[in-house]
N, C-alpha and C positions, 0 to 999 in steps of 0.2 A: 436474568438474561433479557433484554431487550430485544422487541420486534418491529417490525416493519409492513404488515399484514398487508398495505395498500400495493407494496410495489410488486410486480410479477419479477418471475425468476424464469429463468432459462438454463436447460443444462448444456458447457460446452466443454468437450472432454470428460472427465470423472467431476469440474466443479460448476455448481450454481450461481448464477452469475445475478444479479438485482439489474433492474433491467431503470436506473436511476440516471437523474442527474447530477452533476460537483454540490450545484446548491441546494439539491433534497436530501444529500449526506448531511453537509452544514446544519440543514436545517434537523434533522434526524437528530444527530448529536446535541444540540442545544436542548433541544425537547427533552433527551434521558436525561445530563446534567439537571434538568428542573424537578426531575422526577427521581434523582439520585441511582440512577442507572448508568450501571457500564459498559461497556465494550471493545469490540477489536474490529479491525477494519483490514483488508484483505486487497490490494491492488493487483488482481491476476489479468498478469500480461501471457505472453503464449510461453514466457519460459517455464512462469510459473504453473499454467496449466497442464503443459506440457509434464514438467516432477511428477505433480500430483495425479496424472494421469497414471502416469508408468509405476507408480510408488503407493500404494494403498494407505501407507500409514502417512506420507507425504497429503496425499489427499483427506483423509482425517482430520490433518493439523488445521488445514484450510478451511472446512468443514466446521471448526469448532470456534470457528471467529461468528461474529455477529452480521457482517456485512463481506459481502465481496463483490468488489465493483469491475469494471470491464477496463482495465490500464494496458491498453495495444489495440490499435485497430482491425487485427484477424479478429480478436476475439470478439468485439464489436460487430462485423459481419457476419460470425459465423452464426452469433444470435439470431439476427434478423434473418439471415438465412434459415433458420432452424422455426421459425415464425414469429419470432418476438420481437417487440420493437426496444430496442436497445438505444437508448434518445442518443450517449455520445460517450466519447473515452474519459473515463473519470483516473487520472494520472497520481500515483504518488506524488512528486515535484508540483502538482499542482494543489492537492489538497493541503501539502504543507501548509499554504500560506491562508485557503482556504480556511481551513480550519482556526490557522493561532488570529484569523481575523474575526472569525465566530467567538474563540474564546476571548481577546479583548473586548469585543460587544457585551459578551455576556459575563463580565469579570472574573473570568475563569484563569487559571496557570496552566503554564508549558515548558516542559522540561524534554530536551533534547538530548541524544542517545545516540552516540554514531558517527562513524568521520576519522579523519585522524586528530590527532592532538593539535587544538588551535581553530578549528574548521566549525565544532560545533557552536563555539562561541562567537565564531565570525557570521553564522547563520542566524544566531542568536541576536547581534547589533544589528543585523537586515533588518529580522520582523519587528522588534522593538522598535527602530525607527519607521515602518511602513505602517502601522498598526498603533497609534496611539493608546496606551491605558494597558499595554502585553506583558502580563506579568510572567518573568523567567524565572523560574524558580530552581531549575540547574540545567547544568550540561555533565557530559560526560565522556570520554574517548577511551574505554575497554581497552586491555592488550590484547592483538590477536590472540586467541585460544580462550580466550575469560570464559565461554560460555561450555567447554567442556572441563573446566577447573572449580572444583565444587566451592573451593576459596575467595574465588577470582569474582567466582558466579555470585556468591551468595552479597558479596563487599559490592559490587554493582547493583543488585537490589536493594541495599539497604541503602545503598546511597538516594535512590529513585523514592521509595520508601518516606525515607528521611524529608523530602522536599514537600513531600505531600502534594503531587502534581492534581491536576482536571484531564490534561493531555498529555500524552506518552510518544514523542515521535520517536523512532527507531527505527534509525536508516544501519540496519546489519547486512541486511542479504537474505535472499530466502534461502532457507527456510530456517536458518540461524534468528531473526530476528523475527519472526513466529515463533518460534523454540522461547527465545527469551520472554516476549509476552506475556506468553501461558507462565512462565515463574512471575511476572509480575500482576498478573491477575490475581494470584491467590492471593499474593497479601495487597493489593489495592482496587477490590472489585468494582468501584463507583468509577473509576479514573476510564477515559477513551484512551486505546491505543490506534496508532496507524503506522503502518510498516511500510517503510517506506522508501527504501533501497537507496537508492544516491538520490532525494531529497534533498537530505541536510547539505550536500557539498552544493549541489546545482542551488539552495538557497543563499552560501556562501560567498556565491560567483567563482565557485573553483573552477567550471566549466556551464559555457550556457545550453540551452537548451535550443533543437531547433525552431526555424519560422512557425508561423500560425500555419501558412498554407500546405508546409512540408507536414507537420501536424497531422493536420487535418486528411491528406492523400494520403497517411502509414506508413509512413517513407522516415519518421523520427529515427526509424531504427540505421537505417542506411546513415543518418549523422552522428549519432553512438560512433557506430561502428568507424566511422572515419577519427572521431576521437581518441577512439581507444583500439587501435587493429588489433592489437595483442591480447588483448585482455577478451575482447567479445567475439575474435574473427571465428573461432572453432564452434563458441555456443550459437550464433548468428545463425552460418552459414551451413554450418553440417548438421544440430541438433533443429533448431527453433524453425527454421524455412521447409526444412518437407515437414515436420509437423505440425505446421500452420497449413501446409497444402493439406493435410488427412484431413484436419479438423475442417474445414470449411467444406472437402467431398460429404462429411460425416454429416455435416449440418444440412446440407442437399438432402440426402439421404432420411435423415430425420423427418422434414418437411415433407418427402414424395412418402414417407411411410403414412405419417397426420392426413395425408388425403385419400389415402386407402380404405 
């Protein structure tokens, strides 16, 4: 298992958050790769903290990565609130490219996981063509349910297996695509994974991503959600928003206790 011992952690909700930047991940994973270390990489936004929170074993799973970086700007505030200096929101969609640019630097391979059928591959020609020297070494687009079908499951790892990746992107979902990780850490302990939700598509141009400035003000989620109403309007607005408001009373709370 690989460490990090420099960078401070901060707890928000039930998970630890690295209180890092995009490019001390990059820079982190090149380092193991040199020293044939593996790992998993954790983008918790407030949905994700939010499971993990409510779900002990949810929290666990998170817990058992190498890294978990701060992907939502509550979570980001609620650090600094809580005392820590949390530099900036380190995004799935953003270390995709992040990273397969790390691993072309460093002549490492990248095999992508996730999408529908056609999408992985189309994400695929992006970073090949942004990224000079990016070796793909496969794709792959699961039928839904693969990952509770012990047949489905194991023919999806042996395919990953088979390619003999450095990089593992897996844009499944949480916590389906943490879930599959952990199957492919056993048999490819050396290889980085990062999880990475709708990455692969937003790498495909299926759908873009908001401005810098919208970004930056945490307001990315209000453009999701005009993307997609159906899909995210229930998790947005009745799960994710009052528990982004606890966590960040919690993280006050935290702080007024540290001065006591």
């Amino acid at each position: 298992m690989s460490s990090f011992p420099q960078a401070p952690r901060v707890r928000v909700g039930a998970v630890d958050v690295w209180a890092v930047r995009e490019s001390d991940v990059a820079a982190h994973v090149v380092q193991c790769w040199q020293r044939g270390e593996g790992g998993a990489i954790v983008t918790a936004n407030v949905d994700i903290v939010r499971a993990a929170t409510r779900d002990p074993a949810l929290g666990a799973l998170v817990a058992s990565s190498e890294m978990v970086v701060a992907d939502g700007m509550p979570v980001v505030w609620a650090g600094r609130l809580a005392g820590v200096s949390v530099p900036e929101r380190v995004t799935g969609a953003s270390l995709v490219f992040t990273l397969s640019e790390a691993a072309a630097g460093a002549g490492r391979s990248v095999y992508l996981l996730g999408g529908n059928p056609g999408v992985p591959e189309k994400a695929a020609r992006v970073l090949g063509e942004r990224f000079a020297g990016l070796k793909v070494v496969g794709t792959d687009s699961p039928p839904f349910g693969f990952d509770v079908d012990a047949g489905l499951a194991a023919a999806a790892v042996a395919k990953v297996v088979a390619a003999q990746p450095d990089l593992v992107l897996v844009g499944l979902g949480f916590p389906k695509q943490e879930r599959v990780i952990r199957m492919l850490r056993a048999e490819l302990p050396r290889a980085w994974y990062l999880g990475c939700g709708a990455g692969i598509p937003m790498a495909a141009g299926e759908f873009k991503r908001a401005s810098g400035v919208v970004q930056k003000v945490g307001a990315e989620w209000l453009h999701r959600l005009a993307l997609e109403p159906r899909r995210l309007a229930k998790r947005y607005l009745r799960d994710d928003l009052p528990f982004a408001f606890r966590l960040l009373a919690g993280a006050v709370q935290t702080r007024l206790g540290k001065g006591k």
